[in-house]
C-alpha positions in Angstrom: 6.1 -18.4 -8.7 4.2 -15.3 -10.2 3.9 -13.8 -6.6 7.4 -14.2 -6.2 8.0 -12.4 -9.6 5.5 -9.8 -8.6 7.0 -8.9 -5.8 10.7 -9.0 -6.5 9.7 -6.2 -9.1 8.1 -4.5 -6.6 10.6 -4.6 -4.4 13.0 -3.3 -6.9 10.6 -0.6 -8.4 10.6 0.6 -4.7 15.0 0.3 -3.8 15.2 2.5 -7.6 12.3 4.9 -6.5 13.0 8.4 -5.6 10.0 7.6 -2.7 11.8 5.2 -0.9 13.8 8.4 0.7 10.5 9.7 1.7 9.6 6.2 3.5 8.1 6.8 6.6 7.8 4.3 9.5 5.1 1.6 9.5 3.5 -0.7 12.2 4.7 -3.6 12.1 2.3 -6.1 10.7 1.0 -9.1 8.6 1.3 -7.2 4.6 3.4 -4.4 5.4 6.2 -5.1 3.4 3.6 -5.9 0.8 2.0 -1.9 1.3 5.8 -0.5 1.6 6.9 -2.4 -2.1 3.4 -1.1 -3.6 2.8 2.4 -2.0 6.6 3.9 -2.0 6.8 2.9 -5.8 4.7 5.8 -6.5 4.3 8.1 -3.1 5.9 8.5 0.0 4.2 6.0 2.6 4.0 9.4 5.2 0.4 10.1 3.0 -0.8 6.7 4.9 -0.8 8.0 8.7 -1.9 11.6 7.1 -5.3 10.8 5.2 -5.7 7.6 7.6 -8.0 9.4 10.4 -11.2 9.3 8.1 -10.6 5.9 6.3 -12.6 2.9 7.4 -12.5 -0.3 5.0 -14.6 1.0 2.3 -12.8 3.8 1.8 -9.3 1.9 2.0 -10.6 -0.5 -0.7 -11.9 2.4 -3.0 -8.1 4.2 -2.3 -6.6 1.1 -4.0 -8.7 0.5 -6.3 -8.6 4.2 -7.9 -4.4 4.0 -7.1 -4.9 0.7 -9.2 -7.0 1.4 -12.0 -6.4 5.1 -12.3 -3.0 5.7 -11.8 -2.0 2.2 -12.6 0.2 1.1 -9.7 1.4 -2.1 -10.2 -0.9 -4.4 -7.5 -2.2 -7.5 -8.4 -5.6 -8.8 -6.4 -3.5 -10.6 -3.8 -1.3 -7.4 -3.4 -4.5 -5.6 -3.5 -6.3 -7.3 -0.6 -3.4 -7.8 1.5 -2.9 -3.9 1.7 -6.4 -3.4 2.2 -6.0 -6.0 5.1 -2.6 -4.0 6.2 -4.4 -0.5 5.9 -7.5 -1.5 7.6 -6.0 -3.2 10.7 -3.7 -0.2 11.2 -5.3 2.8 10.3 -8.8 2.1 9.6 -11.5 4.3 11.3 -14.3 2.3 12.5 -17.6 2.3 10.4 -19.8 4.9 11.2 
């Protein structure tokens, strides 16, 4: 039920957000609507294909984490790892 909660607010942050204008298209896949409710709150999702070339799943998980703890976007763990998930399987660079 908290997930629910969660995300309805997320959801709504993102309809009231002056971002969601500045939504650009996503793959479609398992979490994007889950990175689209979290991301757009406070940015416009075109920053994901932009900075994406040089971001394997390290670098994805630090970019949440600092989006998370140092900006405070509103992601819980479950969020947190399913955008990781999202973000890696879509435009993550492999390892070097």
């Amino acid at each position: 039920m908290k997930k629910r909660a969660i995300r309805f607010l997320l959801l709504a942050c993102l309809l009231a957000s002056p971002a969601a204008a500045q939504r650009a298209p996503l793959p479609p896949g398992q979490g994007k609507d889950i990175v689209e409710a979290g991301c757009a709150t406070c940015h416009s999702l075109s920053y994901i294909p932009m900075n994406s070339r040089f971001m394997t799943q390290d670098v994805w998980k630090a970019e949440v984490t600092k989006m998370r703890t140092a900006f405070g976007a509103p992601i819980d763990d479950d969020a947190a790892d399913a955008i990781i998930a999202y973000l890696v399987a879509n435009f993550g660079a492999p390892p070097k």
